[in-house]
PDB file with SEQRES, HELIX, SHEET and CRYST1 records, atoms N, CA, C and O in Angstrom:
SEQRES   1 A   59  UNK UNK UNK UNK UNK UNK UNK UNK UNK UNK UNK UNK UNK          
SEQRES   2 A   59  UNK UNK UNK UNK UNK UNK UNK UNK UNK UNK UNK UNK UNK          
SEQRES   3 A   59  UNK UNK UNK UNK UNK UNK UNK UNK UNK UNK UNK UNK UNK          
SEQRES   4 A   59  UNK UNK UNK UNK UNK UNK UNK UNK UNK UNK UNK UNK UNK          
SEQRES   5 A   59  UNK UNK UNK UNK UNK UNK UNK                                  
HELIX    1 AA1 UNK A   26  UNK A   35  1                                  10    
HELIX    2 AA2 UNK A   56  UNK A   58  5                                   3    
CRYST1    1.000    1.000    1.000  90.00  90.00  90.00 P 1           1          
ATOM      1  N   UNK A   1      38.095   6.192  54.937  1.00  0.00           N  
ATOM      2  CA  UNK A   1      37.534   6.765  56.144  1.00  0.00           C  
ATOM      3  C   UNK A   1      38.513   6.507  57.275  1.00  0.00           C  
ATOM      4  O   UNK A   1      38.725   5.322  57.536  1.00  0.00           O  
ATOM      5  N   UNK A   2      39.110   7.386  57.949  1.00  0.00           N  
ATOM      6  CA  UNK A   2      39.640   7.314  59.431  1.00  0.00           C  
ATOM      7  C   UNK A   2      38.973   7.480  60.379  1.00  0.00           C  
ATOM      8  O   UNK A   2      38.412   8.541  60.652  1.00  0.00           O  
ATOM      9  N   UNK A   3      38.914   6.118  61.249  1.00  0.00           N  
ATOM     10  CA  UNK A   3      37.827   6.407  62.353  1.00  0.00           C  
ATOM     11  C   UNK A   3      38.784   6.604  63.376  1.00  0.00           C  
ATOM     12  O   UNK A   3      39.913   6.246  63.040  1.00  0.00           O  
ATOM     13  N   UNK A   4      38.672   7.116  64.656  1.00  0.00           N  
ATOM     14  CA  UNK A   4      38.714   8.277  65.731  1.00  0.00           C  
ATOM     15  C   UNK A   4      39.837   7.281  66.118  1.00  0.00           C  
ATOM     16  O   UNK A   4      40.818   7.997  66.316  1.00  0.00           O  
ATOM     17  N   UNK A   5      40.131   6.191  66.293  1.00  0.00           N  
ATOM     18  CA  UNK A   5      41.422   5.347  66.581  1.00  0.00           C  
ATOM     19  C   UNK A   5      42.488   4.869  66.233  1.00  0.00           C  
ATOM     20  O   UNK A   5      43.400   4.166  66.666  1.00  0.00           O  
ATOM     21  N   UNK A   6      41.995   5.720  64.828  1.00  0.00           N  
ATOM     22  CA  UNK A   6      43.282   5.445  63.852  1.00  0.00           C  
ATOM     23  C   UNK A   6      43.532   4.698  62.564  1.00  0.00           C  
ATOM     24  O   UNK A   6      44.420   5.008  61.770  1.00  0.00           O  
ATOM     25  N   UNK A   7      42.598   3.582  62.390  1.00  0.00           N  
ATOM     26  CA  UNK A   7      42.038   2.454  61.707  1.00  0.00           C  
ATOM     27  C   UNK A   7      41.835   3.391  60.390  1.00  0.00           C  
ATOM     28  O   UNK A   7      41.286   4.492  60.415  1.00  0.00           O  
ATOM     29  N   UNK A   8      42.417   2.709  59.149  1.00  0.00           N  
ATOM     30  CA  UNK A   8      41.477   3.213  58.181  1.00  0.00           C  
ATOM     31  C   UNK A   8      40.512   1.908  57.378  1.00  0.00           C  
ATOM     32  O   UNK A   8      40.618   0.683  57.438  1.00  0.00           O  
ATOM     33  N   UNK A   9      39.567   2.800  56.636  1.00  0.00           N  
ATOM     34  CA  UNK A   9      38.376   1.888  55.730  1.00  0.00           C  
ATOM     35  C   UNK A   9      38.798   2.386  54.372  1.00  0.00           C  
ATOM     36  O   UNK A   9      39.401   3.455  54.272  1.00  0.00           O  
ATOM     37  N   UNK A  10      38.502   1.650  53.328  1.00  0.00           N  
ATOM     38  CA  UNK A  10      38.483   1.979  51.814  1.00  0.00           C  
ATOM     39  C   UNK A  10      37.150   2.132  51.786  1.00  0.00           C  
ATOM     40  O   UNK A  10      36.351   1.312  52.238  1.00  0.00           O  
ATOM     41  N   UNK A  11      36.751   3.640  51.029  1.00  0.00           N  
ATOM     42  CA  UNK A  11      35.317   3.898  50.652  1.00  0.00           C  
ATOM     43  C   UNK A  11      35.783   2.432  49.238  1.00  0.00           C  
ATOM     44  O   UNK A  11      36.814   1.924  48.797  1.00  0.00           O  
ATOM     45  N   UNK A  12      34.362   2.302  49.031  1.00  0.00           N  
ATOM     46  CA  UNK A  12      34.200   1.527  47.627  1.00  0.00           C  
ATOM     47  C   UNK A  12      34.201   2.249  46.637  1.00  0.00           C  
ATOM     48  O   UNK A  12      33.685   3.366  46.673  1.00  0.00           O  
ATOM     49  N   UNK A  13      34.860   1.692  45.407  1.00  0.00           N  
ATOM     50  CA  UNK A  13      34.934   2.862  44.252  1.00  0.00           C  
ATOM     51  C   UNK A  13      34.162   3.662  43.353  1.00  0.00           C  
ATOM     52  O   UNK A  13      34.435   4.641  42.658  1.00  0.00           O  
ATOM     53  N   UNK A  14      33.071   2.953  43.558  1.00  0.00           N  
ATOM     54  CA  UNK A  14      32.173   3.294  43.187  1.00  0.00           C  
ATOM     55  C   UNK A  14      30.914   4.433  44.065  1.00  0.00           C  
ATOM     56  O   UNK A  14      30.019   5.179  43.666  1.00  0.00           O  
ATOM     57  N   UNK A  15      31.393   4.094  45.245  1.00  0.00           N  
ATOM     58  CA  UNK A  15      30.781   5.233  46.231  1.00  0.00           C  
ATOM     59  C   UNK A  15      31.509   6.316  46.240  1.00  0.00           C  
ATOM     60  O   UNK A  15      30.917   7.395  46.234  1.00  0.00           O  
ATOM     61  N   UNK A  16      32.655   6.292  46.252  1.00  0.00           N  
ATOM     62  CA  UNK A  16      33.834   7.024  46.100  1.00  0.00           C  
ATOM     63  C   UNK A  16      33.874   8.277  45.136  1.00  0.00           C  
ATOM     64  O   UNK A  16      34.325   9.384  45.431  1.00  0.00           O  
ATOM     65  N   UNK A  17      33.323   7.899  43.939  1.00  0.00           N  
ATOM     66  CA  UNK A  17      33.077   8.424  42.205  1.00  0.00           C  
ATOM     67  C   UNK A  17      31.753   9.430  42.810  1.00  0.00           C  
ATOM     68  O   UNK A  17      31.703  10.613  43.146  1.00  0.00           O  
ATOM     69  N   UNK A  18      30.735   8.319  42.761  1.00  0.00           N  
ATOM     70  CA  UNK A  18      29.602   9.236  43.813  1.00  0.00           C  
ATOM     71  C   UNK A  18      29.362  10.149  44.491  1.00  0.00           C  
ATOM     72  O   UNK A  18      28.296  10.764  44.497  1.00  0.00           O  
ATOM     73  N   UNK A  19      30.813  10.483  45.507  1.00  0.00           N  
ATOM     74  CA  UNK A  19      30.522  11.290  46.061  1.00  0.00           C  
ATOM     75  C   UNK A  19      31.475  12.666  45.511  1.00  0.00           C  
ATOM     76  O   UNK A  19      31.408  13.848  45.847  1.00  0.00           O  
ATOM     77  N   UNK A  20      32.179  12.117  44.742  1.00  0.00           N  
ATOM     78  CA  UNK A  20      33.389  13.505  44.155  1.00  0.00           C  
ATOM     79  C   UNK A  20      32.564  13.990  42.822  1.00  0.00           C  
ATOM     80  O   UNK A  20      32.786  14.992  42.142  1.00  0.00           O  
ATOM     81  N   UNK A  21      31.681  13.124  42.665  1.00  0.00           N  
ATOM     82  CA  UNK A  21      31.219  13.124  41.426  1.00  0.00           C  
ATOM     83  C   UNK A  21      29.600  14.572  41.689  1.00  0.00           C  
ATOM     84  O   UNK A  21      28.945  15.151  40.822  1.00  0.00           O  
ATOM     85  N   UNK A  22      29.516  14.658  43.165  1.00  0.00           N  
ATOM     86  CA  UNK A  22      28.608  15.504  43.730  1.00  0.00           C  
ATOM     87  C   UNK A  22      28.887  17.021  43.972  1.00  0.00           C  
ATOM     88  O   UNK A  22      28.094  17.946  44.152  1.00  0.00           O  
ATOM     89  N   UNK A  23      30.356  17.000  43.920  1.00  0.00           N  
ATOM     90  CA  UNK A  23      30.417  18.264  44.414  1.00  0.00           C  
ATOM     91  C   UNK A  23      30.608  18.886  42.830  1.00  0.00           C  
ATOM     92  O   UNK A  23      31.360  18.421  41.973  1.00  0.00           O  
ATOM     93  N   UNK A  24      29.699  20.087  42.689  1.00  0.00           N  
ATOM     94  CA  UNK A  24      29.427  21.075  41.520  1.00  0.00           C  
ATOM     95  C   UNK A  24      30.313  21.761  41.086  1.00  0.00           C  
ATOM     96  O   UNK A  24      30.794  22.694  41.730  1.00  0.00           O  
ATOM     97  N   UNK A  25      30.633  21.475  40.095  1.00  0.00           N  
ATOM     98  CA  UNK A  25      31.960  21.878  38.963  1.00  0.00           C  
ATOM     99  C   UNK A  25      32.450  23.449  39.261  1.00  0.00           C  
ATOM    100  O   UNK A  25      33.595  23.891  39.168  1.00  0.00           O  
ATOM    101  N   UNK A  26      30.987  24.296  39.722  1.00  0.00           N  
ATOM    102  CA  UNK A  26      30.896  25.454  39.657  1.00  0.00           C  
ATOM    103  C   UNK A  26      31.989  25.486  41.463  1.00  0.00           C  
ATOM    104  O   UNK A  26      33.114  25.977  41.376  1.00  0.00           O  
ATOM    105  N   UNK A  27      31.813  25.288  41.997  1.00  0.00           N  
ATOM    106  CA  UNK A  27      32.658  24.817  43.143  1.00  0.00           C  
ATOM    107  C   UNK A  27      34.071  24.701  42.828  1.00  0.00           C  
ATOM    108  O   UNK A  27      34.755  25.534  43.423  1.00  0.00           O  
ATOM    109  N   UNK A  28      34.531  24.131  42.277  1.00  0.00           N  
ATOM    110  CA  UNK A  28      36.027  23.773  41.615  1.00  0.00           C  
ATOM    111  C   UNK A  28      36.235  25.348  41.001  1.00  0.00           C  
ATOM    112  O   UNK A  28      36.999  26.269  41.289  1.00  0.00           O  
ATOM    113  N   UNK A  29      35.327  25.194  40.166  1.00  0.00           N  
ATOM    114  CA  UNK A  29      36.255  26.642  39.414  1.00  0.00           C  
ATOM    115  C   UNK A  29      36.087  28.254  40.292  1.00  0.00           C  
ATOM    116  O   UNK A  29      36.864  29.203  40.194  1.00  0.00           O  
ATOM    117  N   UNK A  30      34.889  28.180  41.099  1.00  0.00           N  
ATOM    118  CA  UNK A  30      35.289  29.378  42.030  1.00  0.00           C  
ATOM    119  C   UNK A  30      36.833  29.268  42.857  1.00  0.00           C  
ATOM    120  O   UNK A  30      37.560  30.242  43.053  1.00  0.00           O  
ATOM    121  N   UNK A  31      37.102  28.036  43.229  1.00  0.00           N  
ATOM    122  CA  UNK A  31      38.394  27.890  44.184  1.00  0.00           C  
ATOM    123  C   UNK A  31      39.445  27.848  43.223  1.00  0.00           C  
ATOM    124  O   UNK A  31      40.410  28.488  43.641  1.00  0.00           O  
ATOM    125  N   UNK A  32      39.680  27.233  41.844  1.00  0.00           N  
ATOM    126  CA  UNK A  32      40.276  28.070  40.683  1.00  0.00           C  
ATOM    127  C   UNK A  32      40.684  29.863  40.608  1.00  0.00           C  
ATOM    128  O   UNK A  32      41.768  30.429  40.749  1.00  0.00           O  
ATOM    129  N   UNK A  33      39.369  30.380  40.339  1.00  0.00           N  
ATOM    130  CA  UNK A  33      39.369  31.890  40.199  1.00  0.00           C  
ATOM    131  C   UNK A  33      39.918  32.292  41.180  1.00  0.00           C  
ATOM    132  O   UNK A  33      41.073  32.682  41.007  1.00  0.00           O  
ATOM    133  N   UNK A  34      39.325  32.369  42.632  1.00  0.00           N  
ATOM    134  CA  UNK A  34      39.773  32.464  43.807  1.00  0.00           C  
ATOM    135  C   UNK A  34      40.905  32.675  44.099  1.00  0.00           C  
ATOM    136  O   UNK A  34      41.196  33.773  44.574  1.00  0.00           O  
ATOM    137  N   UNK A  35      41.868  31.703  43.905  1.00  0.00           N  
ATOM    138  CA  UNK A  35      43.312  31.262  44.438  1.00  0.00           C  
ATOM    139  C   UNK A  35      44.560  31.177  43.016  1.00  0.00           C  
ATOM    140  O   UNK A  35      45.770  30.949  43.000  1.00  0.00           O  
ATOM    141  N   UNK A  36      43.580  31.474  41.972  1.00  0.00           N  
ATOM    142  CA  UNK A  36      44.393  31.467  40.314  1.00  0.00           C  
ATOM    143  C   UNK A  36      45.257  30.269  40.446  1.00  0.00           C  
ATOM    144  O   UNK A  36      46.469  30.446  40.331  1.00  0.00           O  
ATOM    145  N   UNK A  37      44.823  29.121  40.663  1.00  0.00           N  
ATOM    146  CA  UNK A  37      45.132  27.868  39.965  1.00  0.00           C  
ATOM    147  C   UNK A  37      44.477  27.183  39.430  1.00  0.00           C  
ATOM    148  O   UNK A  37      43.309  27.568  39.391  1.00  0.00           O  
ATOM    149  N   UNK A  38      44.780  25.810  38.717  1.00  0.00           N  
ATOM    150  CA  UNK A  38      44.293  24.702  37.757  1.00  0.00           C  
ATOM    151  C   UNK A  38      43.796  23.554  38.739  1.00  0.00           C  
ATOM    152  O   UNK A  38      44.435  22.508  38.625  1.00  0.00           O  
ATOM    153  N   UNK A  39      42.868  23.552  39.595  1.00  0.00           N  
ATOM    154  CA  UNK A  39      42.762  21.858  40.093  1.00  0.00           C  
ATOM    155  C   UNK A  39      43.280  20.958  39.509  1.00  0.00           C  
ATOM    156  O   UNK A  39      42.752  20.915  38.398  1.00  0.00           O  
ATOM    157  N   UNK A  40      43.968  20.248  39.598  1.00  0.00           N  
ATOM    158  CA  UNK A  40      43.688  18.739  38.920  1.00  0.00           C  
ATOM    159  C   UNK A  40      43.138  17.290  39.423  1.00  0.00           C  
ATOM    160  O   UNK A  40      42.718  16.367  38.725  1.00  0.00           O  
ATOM    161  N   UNK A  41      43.259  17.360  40.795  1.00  0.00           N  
ATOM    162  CA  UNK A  41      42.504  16.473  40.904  1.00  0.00           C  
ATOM    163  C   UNK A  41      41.716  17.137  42.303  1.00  0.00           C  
ATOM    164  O   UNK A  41      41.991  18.229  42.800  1.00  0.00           O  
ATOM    165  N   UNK A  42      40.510  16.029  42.865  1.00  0.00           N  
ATOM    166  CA  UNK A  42      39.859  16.421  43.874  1.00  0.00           C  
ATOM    167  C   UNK A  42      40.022  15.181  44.901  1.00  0.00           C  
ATOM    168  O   UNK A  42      39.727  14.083  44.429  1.00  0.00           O  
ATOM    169  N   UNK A  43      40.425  15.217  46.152  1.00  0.00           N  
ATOM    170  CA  UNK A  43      40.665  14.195  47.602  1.00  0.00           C  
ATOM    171  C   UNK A  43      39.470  14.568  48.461  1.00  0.00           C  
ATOM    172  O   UNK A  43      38.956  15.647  48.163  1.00  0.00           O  
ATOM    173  N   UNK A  44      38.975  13.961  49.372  1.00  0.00           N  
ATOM    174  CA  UNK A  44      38.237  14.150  50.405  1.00  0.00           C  
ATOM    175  C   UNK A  44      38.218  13.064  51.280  1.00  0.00           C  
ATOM    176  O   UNK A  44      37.969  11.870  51.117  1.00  0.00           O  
ATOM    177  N   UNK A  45      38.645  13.971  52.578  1.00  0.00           N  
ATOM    178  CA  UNK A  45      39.173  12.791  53.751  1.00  0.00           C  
ATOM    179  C   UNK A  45      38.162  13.182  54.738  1.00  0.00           C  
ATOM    180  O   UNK A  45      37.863  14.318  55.108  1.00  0.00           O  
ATOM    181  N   UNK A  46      37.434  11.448  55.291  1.00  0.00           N  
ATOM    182  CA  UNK A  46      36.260  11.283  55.993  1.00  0.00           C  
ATOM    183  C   UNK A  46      37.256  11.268  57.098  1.00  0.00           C  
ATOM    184  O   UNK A  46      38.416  10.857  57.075  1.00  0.00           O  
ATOM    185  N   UNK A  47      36.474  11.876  58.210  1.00  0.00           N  
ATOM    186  CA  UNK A  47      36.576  11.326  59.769  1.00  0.00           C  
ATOM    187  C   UNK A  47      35.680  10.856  60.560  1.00  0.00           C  
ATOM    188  O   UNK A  47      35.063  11.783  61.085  1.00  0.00           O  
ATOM    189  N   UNK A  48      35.196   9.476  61.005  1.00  0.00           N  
ATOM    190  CA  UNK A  48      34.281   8.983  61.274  1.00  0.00           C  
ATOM    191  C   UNK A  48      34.604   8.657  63.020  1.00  0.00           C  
ATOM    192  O   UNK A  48      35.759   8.744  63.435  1.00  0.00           O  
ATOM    193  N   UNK A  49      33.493   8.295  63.919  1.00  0.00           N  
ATOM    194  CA  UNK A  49      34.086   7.949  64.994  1.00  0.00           C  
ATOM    195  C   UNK A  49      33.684   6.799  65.025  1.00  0.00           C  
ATOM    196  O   UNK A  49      32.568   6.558  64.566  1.00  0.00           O  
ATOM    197  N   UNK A  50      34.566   5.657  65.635  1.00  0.00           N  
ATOM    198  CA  UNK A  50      34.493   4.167  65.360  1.00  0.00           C  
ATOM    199  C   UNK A  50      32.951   3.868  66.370  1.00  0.00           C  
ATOM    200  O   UNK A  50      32.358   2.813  66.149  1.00  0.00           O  
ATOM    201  N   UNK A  51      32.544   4.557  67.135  1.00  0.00           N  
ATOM    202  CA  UNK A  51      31.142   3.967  67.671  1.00  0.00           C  
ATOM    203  C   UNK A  51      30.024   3.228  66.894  1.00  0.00           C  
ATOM    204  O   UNK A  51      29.438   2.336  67.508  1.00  0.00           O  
ATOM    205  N   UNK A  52      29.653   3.497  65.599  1.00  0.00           N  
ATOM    206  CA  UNK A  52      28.635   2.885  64.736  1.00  0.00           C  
ATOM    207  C   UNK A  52      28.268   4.264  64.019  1.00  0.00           C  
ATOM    208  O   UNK A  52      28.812   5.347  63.804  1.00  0.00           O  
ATOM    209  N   UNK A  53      26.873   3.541  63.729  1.00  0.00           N  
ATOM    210  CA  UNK A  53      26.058   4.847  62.717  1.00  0.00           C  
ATOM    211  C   UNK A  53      25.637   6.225  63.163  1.00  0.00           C  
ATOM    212  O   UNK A  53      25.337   6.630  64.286  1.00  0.00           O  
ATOM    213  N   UNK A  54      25.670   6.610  62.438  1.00  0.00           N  
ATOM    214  CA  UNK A  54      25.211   8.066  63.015  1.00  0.00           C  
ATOM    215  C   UNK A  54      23.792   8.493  63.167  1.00  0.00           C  
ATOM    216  O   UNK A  54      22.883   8.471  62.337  1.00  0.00           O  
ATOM    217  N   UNK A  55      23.799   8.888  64.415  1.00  0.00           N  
ATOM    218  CA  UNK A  55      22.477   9.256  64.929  1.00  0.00           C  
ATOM    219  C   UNK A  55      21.281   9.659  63.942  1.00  0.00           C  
ATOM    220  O   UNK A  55      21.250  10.852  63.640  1.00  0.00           O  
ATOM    221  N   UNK A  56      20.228   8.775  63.360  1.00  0.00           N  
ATOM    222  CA  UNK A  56      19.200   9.548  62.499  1.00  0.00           C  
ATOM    223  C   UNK A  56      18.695  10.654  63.000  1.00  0.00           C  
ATOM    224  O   UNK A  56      18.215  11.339  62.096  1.00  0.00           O  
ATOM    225  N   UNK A  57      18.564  11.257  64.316  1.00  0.00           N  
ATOM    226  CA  UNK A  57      17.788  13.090  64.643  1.00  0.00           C  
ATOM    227  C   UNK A  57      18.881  13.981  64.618  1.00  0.00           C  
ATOM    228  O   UNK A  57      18.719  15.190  64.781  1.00  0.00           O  
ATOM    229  N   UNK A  58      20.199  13.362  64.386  1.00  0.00           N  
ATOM    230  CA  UNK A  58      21.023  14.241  64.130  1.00  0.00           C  
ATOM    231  C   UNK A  58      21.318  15.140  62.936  1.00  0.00           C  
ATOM    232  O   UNK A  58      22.220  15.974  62.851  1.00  0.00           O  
ATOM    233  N   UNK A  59      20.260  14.776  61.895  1.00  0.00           N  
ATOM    234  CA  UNK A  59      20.329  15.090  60.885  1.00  0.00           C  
ATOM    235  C   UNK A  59      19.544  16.189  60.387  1.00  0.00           C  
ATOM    236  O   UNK A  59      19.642  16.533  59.209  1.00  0.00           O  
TER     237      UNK A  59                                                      
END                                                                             
C-alpha cells in the first residue's frame, strides 16, 4: 500500500492471495481476448491516504 506521503506498507500474504485470488478468472481472460495476450501474472497497487480508516458512510 502507498499512502499519500510516500511511505509504503506490505499487504500480508495471505491478504494479498485474498484479494488477487477475488478478481474472476472470467476478468483475466476478457483482457486476454481483448488485447490478444497471455497474462501471466496479476499486480495491484493500493493508494491509501495516510489519515486512518476509511469513512464507514462512505461506503
Amino acid at each position: 500500500i502507498q499512502l499519500d506521503d510516500g511511505s509504503v506498507l506490505d499487504v500480508p500474504e495471505q491478504l494479498g492471495e485474498e484479494i488477487l485470488a477475488a478478481v474472476p478468472r472470467e476478468a483475466i481472460e476478457r483482457l486476454e481476448s481483448q488485447f490478444g495476450v497471455n497474462i501471466r501474472y496479476l499486480s495491484i497497487q493500493l493508494f491509501a491516504d495516510a489519515s486512518g480508516a476509511a469513512d464507514e458512510t462512505s461506503t
